[in-house]
C-alpha positions as CSV (number, residue, x, y, z in Angstrom):
1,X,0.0,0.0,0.0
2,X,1.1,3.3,-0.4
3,X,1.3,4.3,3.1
4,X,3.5,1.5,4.1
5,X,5.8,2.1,1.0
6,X,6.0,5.7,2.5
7,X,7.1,4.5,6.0
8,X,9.8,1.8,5.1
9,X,11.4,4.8,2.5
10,X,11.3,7.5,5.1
11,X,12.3,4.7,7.8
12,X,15.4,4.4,6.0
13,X,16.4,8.0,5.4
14,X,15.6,9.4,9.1
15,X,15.6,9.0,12.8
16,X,12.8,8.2,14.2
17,X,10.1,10.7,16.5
18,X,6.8,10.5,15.3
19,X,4.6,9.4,12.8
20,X,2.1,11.9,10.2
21,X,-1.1,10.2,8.8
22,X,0.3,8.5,6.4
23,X,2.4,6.5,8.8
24,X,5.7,8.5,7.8
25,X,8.1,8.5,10.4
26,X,10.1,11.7,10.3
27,X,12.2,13.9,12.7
28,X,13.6,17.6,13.4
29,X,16.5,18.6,11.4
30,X,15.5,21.9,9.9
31,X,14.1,22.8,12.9
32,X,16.8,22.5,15.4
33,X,19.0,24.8,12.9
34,X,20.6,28.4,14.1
35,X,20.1,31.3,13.7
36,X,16.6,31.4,13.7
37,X,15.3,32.7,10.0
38,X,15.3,36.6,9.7
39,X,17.1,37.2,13.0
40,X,20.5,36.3,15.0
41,X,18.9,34.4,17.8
42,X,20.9,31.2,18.3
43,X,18.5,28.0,19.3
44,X,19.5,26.1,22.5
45,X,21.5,22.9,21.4
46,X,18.8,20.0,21.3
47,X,21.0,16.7,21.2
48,X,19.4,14.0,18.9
49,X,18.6,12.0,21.9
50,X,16.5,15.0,23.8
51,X,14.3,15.9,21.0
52,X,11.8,13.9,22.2
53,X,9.6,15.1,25.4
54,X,9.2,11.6,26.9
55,X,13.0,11.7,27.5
56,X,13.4,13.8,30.6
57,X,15.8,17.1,30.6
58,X,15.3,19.0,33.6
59,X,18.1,21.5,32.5
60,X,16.4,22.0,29.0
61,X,16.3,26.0,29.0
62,X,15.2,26.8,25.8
63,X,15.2,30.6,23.9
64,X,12.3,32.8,23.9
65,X,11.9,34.7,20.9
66,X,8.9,36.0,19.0
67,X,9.4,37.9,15.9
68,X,8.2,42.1,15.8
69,X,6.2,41.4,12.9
70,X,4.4,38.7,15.0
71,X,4.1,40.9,17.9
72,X,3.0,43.7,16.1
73,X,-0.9,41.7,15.6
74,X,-1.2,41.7,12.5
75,X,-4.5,39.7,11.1
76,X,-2.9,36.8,10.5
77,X,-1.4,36.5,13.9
78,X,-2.8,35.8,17.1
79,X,-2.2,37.9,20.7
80,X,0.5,37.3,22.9
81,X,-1.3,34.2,25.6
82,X,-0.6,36.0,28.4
83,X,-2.4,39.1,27.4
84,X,-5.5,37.3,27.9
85,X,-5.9,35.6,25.0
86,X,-6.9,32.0,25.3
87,X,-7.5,29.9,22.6
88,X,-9.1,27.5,22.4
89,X,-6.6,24.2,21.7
90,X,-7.3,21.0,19.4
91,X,-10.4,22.1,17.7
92,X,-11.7,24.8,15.8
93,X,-11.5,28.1,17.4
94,X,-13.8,30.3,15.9
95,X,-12.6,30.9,11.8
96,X,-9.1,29.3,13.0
97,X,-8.3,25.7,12.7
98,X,-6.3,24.4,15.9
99,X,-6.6,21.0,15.3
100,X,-3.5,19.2,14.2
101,X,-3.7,17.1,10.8
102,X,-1.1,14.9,13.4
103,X,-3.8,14.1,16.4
104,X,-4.2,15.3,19.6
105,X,-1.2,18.1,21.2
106,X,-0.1,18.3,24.5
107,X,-1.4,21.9,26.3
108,X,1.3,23.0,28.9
109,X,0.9,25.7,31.3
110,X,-1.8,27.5,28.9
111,X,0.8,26.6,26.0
112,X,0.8,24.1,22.9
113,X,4.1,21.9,22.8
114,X,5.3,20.6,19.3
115,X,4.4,16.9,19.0
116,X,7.3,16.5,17.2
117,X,9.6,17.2,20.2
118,X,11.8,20.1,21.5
119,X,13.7,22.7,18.9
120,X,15.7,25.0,21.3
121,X,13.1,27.5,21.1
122,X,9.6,28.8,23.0
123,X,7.2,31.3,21.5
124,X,6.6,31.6,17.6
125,X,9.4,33.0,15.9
126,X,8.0,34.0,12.5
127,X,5.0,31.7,12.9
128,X,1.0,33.5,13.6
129,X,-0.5,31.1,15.2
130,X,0.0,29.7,19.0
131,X,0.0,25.5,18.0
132,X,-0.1,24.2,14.2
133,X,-0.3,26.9,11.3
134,X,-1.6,25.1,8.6
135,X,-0.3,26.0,4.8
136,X,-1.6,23.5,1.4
137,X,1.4,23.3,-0.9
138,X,0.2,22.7,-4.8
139,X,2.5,20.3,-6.5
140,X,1.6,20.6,-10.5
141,X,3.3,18.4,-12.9
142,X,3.5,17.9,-16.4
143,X,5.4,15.4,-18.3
144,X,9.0,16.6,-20.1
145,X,8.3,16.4,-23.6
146,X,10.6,17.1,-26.7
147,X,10.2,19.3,-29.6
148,X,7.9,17.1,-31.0
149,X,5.6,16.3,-28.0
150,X,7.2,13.1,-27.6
151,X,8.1,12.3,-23.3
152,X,11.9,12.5,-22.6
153,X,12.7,9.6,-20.9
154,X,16.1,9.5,-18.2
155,X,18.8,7.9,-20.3
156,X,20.1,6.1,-17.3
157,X,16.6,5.0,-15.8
158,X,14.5,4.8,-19.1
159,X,11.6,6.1,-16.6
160,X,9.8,9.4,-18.1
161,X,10.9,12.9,-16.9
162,X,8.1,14.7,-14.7
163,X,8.3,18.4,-14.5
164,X,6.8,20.8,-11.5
165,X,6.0,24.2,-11.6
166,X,8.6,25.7,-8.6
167,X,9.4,29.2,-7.5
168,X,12.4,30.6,-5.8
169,X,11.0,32.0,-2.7
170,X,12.2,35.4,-1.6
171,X,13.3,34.9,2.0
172,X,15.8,32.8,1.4
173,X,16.5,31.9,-2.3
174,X,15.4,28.3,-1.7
175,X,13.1,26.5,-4.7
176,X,10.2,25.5,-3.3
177,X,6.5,24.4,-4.0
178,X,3.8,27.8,-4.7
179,X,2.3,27.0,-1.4
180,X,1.4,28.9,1.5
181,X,-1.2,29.7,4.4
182,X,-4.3,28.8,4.4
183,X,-6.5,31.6,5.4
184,X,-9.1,31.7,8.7
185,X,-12.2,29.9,7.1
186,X,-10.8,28.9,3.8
187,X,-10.7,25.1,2.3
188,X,-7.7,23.7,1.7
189,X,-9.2,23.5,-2.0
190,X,-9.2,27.0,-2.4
191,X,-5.9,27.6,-0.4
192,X,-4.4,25.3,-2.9
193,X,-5.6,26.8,-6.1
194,X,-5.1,30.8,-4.6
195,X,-1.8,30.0,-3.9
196,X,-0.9,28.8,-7.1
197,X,-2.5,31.7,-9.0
198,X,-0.7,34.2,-6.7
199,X,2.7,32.7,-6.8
200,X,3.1,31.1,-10.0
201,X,0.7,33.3,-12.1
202,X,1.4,36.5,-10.3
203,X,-2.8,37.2,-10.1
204,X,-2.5,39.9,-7.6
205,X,-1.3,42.2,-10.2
206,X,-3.7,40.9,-13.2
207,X,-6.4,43.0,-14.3
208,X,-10.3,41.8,-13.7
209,X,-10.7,40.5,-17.3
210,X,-6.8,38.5,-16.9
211,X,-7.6,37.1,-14.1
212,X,-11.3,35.8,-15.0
213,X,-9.5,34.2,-18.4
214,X,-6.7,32.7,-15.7
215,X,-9.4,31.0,-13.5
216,X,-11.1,30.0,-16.3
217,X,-8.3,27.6,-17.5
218,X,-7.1,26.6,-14.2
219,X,-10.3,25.2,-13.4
220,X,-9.9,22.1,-15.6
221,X,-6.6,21.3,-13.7
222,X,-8.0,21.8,-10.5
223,X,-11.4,20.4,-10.5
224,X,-10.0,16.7,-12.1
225,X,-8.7,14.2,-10.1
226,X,-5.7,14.3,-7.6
227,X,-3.7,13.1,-5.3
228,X,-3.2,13.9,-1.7
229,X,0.7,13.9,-1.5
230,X,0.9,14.6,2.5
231,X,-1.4,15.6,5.2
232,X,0.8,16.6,8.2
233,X,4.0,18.1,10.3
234,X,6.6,19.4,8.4
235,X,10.1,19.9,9.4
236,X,10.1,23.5,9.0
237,X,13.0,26.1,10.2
238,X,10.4,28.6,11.2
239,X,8.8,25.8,13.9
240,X,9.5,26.3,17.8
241,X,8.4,24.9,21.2
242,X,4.6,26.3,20.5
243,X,4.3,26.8,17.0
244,X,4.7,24.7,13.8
245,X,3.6,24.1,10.5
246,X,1.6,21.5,9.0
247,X,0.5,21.2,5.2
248,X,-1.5,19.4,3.0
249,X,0.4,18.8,-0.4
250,X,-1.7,18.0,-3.2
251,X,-0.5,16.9,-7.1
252,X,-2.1,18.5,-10.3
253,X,-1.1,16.4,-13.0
254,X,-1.9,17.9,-16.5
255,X,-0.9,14.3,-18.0
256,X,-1.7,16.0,-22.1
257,X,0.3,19.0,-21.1
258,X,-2.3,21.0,-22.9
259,X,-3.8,23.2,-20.1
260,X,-0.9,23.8,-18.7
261,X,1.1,25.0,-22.1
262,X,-1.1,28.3,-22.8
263,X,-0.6,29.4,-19.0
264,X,1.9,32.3,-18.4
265,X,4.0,31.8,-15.6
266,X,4.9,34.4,-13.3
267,X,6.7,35.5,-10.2
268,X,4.7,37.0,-7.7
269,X,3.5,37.4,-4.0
270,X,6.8,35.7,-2.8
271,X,8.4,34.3,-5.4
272,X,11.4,36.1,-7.2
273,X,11.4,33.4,-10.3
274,X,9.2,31.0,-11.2
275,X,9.8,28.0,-13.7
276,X,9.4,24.4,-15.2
277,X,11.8,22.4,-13.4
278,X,13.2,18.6,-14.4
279,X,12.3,16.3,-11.2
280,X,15.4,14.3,-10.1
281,X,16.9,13.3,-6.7
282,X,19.2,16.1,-7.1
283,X,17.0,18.7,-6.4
284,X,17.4,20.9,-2.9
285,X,14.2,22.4,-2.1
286,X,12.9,24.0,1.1
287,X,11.6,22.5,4.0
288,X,10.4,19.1,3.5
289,X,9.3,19.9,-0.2
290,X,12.0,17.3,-2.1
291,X,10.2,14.3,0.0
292,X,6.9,15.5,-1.2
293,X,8.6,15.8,-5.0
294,X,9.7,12.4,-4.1
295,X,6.5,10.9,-3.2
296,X,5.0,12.5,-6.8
297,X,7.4,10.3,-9.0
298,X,6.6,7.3,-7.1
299,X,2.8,8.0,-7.4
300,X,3.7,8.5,-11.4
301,X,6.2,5.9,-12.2
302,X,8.5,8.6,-12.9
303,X,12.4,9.1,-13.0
304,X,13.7,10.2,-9.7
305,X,17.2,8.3,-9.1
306,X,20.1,7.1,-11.1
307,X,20.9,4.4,-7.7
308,X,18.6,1.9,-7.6
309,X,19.2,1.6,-3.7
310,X,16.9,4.9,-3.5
311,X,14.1,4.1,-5.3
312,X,11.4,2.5,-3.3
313,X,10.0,-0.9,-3.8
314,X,6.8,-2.5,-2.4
């Protein structure tokens, strides 16, 4: 089954702390790294061996640190707790979703603690929301074709050549998937297809009339069938103590190529480029966005690695 070809792969790549839905074991790596993104705070050192809370550290004194723009309240954010502000943990508070696509959190002294273990650091950094902050991360693919339509195939492999639509984010000059938040209210539907318009299509700065003949064609991608990628945790350098994010990656696959041809790609919101890219193992992406690549060629039968020893078998 899919799910247990996911967990023997990861399995064999990563230490082990807990599992998402699919039965994925994965850890912190990304989110034990210093300095914290967009500042000079240093994390306190987590060994591999305290990450996770049922291992007692009654020395653990971890960094405080929320970020200004955090504290400054915008919408997207929520109050400091102990100005308060209670919310309301694992369900739905109001128009914001607290419940974790991982289960059941731990609440500690009016806090949530990351089920994924310690990262040297309390408050939320960068991140909104007090528990999980939950982005949907569209993964569109076409196949790599040749001047005459034909599929290019890997000449080591013979598999075919799948393509995604990535952008180079501007914070940090990492490719990555179009993704991003998922708004108070929203379906992670909508999320999914906003964020790809935004990002990859640069909609925010289309006129009315542009962006009714954008929708018009992305519909056809986004209303056929597709394939939940991930539902859960992600290893994320942004994550602390009380805050982390969770996403929902999702594949479009324009298998014809067709709808996806007469779309014009372009940067915007926070991309600085945004491109076609060949799918191989080779590919550094942010976050935990080359296992979610990864998972896409399996799905497809595509080419991902020239050592057979990483390919996964079920």
């Amino acid at each position: 089954s899919f799910s247990n070809l996911s967990a023997n792969c990861w399995s064999c790549l990563h230490p082990v702390n807990m599992f998402n839905s699919y039965n994925v074991k994965f850890h912190h790596s990304k989110a034990l790294t210093s300095p914290y993104p967009g500042s000079h705070i240093e994390r306190s050192h987590v060994p591999e061996d305290k990450v996770g809370w049922l291992t007692e550290w009654k020395d653990y004194n971890p960094v405080e640190y929320t970020a200004e723009s955090v504290l400054a309240g915008p919408s997207w954010a929520d109050p400091q707790i102990n100005d308060g502000f209670s919310p309301k943990f694992n369900e739905r508070d109001g128009e914001v979703e607290r419940k974790s696509l991982n289960g059941l959190y731990v609440v500690e002294n009016g806090r949530p603690r990351n089920p994924a273990g310690r990262t040297g650091l309390t408050g939320r950094g960068l991140l909104g929301r007090w528990g999980p902050n939950h982005a949907a991360d569209p993964v569109v693919t076409r196949w790599k074709r040749d001047g005459s339509g034909n599929k290019v195939a890997h000449p080591g492999t013979g598999k075919n050549i799948l393509q995604f639509v990535a952008i180079k984010r501007r914070d940090c000059g990492e490719w990555a998937i179009p993704g991003g938040m998922v708004d108070p209210g929203e379906k992670i539907s909508a999320t999914l297809k906003r964020e790809f318009e935004e990002e990859a299509l640069n909609s925010l700065q289309k006129s009315p009339e542009e962006k009714a003949k954008l929708e018009k064609q992305l519909q056809k991608l986004f209303s056929q069938e597709h394939f939940v990628v991930y539902r859960g945790y992600v290893d994320d350098p942004r994550n602390t103590d009380n805050a982390w994010m969770e996403t929902e990656a999702v594949n479009y696959h324009d298998e014809t190529g067709e709808t996806m041809d007469n779309l014009p790609l372009e940067a915007g919101d926070d991309a600085g480029v945004v491109k076609w890219v060949d799918i191989s193992e080779k590919l550094e992406l942010y976050a935990s966005h080359s296992y979610f690549i990864k998972l896409v060629t399996e799905k497809r039968g595509a080419h991902w690695s020239e050592d057979p020893g990483s390919e996964c078998h079920e």
